[in-house]
LOMARDREN-721378 format. One record per residue (C-alpha): y, x, z; residue in three letters. Coordinates in steps of 0.001 Angstrom, whole numbers, padded with zeros to 6 digits, always signed. Layout:
! LOMARDREN-721378
YXZALA ...
//
This chain:
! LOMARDREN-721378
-033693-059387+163128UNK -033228-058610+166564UNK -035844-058497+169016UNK -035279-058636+172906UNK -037939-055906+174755UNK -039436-058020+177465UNK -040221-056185+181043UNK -038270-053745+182494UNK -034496-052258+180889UNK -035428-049909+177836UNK -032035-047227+177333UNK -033806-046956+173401UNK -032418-050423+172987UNK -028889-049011+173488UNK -028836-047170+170547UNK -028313-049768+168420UNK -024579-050155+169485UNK -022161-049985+165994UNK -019571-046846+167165UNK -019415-043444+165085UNK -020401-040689+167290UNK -018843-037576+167218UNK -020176-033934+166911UNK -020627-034163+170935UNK -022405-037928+171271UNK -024778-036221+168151UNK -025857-033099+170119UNK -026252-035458+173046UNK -028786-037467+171352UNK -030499-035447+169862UNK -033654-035501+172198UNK -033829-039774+171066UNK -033540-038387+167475UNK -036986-036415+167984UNK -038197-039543+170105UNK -037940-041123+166771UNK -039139-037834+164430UNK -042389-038247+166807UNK -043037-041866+166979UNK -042933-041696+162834UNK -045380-038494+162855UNK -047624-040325+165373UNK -047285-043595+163241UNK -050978-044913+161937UNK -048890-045901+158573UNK -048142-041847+158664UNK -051465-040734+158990UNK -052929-043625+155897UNK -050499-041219+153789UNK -053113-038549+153395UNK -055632-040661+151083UNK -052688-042724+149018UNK -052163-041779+145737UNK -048708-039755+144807UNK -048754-039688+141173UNK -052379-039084+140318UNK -055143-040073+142467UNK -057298-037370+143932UNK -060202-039468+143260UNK -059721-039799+140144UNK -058540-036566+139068UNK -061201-034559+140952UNK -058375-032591+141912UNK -056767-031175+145227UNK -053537-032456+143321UNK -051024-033603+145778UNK -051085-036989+148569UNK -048148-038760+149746UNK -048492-037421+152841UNK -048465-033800+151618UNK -045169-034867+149244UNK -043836-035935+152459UNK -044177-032827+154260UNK -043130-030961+151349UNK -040333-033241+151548UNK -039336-033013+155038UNK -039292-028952+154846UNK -036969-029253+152034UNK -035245-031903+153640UNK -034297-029808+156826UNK -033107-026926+155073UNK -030736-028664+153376UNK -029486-030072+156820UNK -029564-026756+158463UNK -026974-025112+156151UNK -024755-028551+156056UNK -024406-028682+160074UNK -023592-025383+160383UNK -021216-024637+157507UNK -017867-024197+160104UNK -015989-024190+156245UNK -014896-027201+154719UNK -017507-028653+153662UNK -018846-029161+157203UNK -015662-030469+158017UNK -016248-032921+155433UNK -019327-033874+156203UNK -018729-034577+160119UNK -015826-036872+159233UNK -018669-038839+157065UNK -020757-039102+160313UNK -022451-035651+160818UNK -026229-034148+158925UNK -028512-033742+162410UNK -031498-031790+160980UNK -034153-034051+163231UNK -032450-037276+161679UNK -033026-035556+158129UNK -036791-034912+159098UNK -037234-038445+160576UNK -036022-039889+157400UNK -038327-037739+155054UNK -041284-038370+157286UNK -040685-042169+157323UNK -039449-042334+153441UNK -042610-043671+152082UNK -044952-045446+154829UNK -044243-048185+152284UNK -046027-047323+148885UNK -049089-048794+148666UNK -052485-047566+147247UNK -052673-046111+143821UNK -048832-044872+143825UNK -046011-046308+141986UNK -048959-048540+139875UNK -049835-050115+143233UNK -045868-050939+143606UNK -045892-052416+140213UNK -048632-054340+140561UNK -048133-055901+143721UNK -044323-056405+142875UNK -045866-058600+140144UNK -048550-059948+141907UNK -046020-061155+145076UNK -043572-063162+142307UNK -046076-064835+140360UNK -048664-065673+142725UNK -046925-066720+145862UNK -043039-067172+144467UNK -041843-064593+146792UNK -038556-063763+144582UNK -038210-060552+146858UNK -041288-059526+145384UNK -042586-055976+146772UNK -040962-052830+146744UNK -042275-049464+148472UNK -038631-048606+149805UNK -037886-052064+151501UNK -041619-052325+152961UNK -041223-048570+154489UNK -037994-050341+155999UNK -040305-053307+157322UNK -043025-051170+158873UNK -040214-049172+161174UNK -038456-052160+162239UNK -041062-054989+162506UNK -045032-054460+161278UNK -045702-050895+163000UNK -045358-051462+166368UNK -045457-049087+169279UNK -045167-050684+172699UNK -043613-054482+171966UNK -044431-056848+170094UNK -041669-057448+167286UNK -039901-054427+167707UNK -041423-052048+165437UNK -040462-048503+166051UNK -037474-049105+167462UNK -036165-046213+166194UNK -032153-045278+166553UNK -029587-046505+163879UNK -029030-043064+162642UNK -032971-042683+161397UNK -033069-045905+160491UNK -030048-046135+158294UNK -031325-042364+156764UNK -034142-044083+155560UNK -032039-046381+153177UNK -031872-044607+149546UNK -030902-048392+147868UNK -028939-049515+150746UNK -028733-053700+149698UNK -030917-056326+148908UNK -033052-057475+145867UNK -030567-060370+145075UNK -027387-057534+144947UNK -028405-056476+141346UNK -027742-059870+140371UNK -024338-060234+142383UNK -022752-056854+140705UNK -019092-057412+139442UNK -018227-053924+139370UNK -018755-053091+135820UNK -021252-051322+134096UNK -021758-048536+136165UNK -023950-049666+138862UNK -025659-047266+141923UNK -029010-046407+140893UNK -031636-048658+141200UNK -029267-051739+141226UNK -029599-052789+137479UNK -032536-055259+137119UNK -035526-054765+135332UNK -035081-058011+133822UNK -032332-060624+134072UNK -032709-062236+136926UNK -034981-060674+138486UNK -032172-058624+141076UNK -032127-054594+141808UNK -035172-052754+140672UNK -035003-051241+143910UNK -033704-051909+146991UNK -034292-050928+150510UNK -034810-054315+152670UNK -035911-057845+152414UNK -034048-060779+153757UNK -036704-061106+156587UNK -035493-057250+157737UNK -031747-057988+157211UNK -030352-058019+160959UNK -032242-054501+161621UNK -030006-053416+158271UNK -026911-054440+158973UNK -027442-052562+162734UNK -028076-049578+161382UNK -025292-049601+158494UNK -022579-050860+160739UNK -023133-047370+163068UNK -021797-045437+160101UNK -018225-046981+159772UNK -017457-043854+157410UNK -020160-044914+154621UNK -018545-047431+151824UNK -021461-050732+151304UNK -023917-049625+148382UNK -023799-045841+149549UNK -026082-043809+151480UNK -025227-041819+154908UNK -024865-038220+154512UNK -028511-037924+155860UNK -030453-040418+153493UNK -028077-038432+150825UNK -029908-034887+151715UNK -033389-037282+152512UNK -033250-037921+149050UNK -031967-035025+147443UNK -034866-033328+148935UNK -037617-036370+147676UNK -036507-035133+143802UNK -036908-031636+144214UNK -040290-031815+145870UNK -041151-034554+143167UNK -039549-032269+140230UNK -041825-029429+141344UNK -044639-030133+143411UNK -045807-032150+140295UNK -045325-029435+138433UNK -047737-027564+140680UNK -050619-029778+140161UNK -050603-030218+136387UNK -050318-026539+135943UNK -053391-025802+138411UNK -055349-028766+136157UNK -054283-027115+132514UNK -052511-030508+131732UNK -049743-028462+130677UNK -050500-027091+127293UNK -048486-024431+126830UNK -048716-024882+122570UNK -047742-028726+122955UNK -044931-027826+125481UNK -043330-024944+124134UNK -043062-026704+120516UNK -041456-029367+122505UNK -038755-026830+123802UNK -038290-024559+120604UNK -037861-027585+118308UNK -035372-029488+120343UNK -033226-026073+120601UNK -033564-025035+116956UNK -032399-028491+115359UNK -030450-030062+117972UNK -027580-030755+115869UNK -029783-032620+113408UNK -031460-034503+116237UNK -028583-035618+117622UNK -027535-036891+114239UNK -030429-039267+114062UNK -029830-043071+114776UNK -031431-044194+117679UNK -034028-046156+115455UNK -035012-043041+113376UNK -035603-041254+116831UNK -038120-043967+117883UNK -039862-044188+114888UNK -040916-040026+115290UNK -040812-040467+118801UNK -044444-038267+119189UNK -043166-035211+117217UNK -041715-032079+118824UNK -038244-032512+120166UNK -037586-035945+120211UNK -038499-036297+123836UNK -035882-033897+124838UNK -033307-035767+122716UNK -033746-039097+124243UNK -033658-037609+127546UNK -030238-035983+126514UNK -029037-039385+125445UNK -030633-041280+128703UNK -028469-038885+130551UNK -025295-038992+128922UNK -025675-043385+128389UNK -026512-043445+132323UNK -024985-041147+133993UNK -021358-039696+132275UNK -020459-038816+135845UNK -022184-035516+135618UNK -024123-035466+132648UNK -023015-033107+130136UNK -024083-031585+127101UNK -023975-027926+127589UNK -025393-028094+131055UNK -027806-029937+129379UNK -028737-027494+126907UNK -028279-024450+129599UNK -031222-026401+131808UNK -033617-026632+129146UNK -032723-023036+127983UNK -033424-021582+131370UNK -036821-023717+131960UNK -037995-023034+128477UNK -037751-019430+129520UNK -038754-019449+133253UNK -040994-022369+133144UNK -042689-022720+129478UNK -042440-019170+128302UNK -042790-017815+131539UNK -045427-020060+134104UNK -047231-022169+131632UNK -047463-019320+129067UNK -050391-017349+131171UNK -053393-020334+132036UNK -054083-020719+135750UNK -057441-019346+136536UNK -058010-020135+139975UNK -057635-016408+141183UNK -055976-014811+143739UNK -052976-013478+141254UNK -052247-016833+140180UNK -052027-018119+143408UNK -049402-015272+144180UNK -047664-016110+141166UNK -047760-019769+141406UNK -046448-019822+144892UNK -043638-017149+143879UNK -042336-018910+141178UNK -042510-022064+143597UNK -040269-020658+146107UNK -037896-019179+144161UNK -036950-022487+142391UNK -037209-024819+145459UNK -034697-021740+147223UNK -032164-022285+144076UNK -032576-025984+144151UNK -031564-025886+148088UNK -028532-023931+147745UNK -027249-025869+144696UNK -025728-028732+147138UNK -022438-029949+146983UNK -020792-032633+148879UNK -018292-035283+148009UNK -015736-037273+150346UNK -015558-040027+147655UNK -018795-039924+145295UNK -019413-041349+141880UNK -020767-045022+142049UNK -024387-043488+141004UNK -024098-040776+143758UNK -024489-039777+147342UNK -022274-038260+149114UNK -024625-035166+148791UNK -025867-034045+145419UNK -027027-031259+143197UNK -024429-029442+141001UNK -024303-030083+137818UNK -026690-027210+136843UNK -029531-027927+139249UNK -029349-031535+138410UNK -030037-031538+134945UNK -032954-028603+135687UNK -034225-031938+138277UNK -034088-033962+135000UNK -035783-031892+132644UNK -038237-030762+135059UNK -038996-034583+135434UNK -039411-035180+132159UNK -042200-032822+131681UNK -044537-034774+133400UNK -043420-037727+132014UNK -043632-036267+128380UNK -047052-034828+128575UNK -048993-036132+131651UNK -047892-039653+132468UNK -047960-040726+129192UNK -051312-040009+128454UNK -053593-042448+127208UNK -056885-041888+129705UNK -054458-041901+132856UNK -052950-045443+131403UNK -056467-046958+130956UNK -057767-045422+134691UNK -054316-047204+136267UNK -054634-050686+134215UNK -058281-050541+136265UNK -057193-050132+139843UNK -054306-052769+139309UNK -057169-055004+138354UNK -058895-053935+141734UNK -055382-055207+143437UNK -055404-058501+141505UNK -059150-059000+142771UNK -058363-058119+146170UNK -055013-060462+146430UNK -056722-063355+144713UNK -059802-063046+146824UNK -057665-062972+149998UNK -055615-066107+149335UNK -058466-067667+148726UNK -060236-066753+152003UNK -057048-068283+153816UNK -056759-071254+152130UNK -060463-071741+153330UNK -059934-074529+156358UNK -063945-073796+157331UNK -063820-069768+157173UNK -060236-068449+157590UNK -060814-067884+161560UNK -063020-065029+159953UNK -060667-063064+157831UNK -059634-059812+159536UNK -057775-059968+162614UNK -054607-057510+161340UNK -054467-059800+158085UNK -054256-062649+160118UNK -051797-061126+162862UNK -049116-060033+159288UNK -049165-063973+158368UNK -048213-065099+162031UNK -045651-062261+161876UNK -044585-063266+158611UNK -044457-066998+159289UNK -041790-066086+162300UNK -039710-063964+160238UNK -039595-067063+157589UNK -038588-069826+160219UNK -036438-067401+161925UNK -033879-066997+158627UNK -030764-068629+158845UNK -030855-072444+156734UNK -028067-071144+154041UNK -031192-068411+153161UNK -030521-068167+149411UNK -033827-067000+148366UNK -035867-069383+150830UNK -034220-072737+150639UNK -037819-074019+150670UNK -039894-076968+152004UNK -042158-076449+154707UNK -045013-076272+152342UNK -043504-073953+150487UNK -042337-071665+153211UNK -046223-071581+154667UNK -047102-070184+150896UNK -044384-067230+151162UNK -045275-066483+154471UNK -048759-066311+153595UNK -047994-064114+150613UNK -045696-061948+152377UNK -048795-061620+154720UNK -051235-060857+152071UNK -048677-058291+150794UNK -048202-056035+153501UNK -051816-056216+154577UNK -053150-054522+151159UNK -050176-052461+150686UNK -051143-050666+153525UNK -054895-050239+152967UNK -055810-046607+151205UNK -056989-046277+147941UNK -060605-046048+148820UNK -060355-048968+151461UNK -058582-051053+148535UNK -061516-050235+146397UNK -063764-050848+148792UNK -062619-053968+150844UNK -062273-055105+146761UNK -065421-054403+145826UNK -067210-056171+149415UNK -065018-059115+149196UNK -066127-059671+145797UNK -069912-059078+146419UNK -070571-056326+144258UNK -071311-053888+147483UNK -074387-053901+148616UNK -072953-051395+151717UNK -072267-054041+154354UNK -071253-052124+157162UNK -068660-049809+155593UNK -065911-051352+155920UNK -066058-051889+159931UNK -063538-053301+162308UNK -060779-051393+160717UNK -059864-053968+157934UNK 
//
């Protein structure tokens, strides 16, 4: 929503204005762009990154395994590479991608930096959870989502020298941090057939997009930055979130990859059967009914074989069956038969060989991008090719297969989205308490007033929020509740759970900072 700056004339405000820039305006602002690259990297939300979970958390694992905040930078590096050879490529596909609205490398990084200030604590569990916990307990149909909250904390809850206007970062950053560029209720709204951009198809019915990239209450901020790229069709990405999130699945794909290998969750004898079997009978796998495949679904090759029919039933725009078998043929050899086949053991040579092997994929995985002037509904202007896509895939599916699956790391994330249930209960409770609320923390009470605002400032015709005043003071609230714990750490959630419940006995711990 827009925000006025009070005091004296601020020229930041004036980037906001809806015009394409050309090649010339670009280079001109480029010096606002890292105005905005810094005021992310300086960002408290930016710096909470290093102790929130990724995919497994470190204090769990016992592991140096990887933080968001080291994905991001891994992310960003990527990220800017990409960008690099886009804006200067004087062929066609440069031309191409100027007439979409230009790639400025310091957008690219802003983007990457900012991409997930949103997740909360324990990773994509924490999302889940507090998704759930945001539609059941305080009928916020919204719910949560990590993409549309990093969107919130740039343009309203992180603020840097106003009050209510966030960031106040430029259009271009701000619209390169939109990978599901709509709102929850689109995935509900869809009339153009089956093929839907990713993330749009709901969950459940009626529950709207499984992800999107802003709530209602951050509309006007969205439609600012989306109406400064003229170029970009509704439901696509700019050329800059495209290479933003290009660069998100290859760090993802391998940086994962990294970790399990260092921890010997990888076993080479569980893996490689996986490969060889799918490769030996896949014409008698994919012969089996869909039923008969579920049934064996734990025995050796079946994994692959639903992927290869995920693929195909999801995305026919590129998904093939050769490529398909070419990826899994070159990562059975580089990957299972190669990395995973010699155990890492800490040493100096396996560092060397770890970090090798690292490079050289990330390098293939960078020059593998191709651009289009009028994408596939499920695709960004920027992609992979169709090789180094389905490598992303199977990659992916590794973890999935044989880490993410696994029973102990189920049972360790069912506990800390019972810490997040504790903590939200316990805090709605502590502000429907008329004789103690004036003592919850000050930033938990300062999200509610914010919150509260954003509510009574959304137009009457709201569809989500026609609501009665009592009901509007329970979403606020809950929207309040919300975006304080999702951005608490992992070991301030666990703590601030375990103090507000009275199991600590440590009273000082927590400090001002809650």
């Amino acid at each position: 929503m827009t925000r006025q700056p009070g005091g004296s004339h601020d020229p930041r405000m004036e980037r906001q204005v809806p015009e394409a820039l050309d090649e010339f305006q670009r280079l001109e602002r480029e010096p606002e762009f890292r105005v905005d690259l810094e005021r992310v990297r300086f960002s408290p939300y930016f710096s909470r990154m290093s102790a929130v979970t990724q995919v497994i958390s470190q204090s769990g694992a016992g592991l140096a395994v990887h933080n968001r905040l080291t994905h991001t930078v891994k992310v960003t590096a990527v990220a800017r590479a990409i960008a690099v050879s886009l804006a200067a490529d004087a062929g066609e596909r440069g031309r191409l991608v100027e007439r979409l609205g230009g790639c400025n490398p310091v957008v690219v990084q802003a983007a990457a930096s900012a991409h997930d200030l949103g997740h909360p604590p324990f990773g994509h569990l924490g999302e889940q959870a507090l998704d759930r916990l945001a539609r059941d307990r305080f009928g916020l149909v919204e719910g949560f989502e990590g993409n549309a909250q990093s969107f919130r904390i740039l343009t309203r809850l992180d603020e840097y020298d106003r009050a209510g206007a966030g960031l106040n970062l430029t259009a271009a950053v701000r619209a390169a941090v939109l990978k599901y560029p709509w709102e929850r209720e689109e995935g509900d709204l869809w009339t153009g057939g089956l093929d839907r951009p990713r993330g749009l198809t709901p969950r459940m019915p009626g529950e709207g997009a499984a992800k999107f990239s802003t709530y209602s209450l951050d509309r006007e901020d969205f439609l600012q930055a989306r109406a400064a790229h003229p170029a970009i069709a509704p439901l696509q990405q700019t050329v800059e979130c495209s290479v933003m999130d290009i660069a998100d699945d290859v760090a993802y794909s391998l940086h994962d990859l990294d970790d399990f290998y260092r921890a010997s969750l990888l076993g080479h004898a569980a893996v490689s059967a996986e490969f060889r079997t799918w490769r030996r009978d896949r014409s008698v796998l994919a012969a089996m009914s869909t039923e008969e495949l579920q049934r064996s679904a734990r025995v050796p090759g079946r994994g692959l074989e639903s992927l290869r029919r995920r693929l195909i039933g999801k995305d026919s725009w590129i998904a093939d069956d050769d490529a398909f078998g070419e990826s899994v043929a070159r990562i059975q050899a580089d990957v299972v038969d190669g990395l995973l086949a010699v155990p890492f053991d800490g040493s100096l040579e396996a560092d060397r060989g770890l970090a090798v092997f690292m490079s050289r994929w990330v390098s293939r995985l960078q020059r593998s991008v191709v651009v289009h002037a009028d994408p596939p509904v499920r695709s960004g202007h920027v992609s992979l090719d169709t090789g180094a896509w389905h490598d992303v895939a199977v990659l992916k599916f590794l973890q999935e297969r044989f880490v993410l699956h696994r029973p102990d790391l189920a049972v360790y994330q069912r506990g800390q989205a019972t810490i997040l249930e504790r903590l939200v209960d316990a805090l709605a409770a502590w502000l429907d308490d008329p004789h103690d609320v004036r003592r919850a923390p000050r930033r938990l009470l300062d999200l509610v007033t914010l919150a509260h605002d954003d509510y009574d400032a959304l137009p009457g015709d709201a569809s989500a929020y026609r609501a009665s005043a009592s009901d509007r003071r329970r979403v606020a609230e809950g929207r309040g509740i919300i975006d304080y714990v999702a951005s608490l750490t992992d070991a301030q959630a666990v703590s601030l759970a375990s103090l507000i419940s009275g199991a600590s006995e440590r009273l000082w711990d927590a400090g001002q900072g809650l």
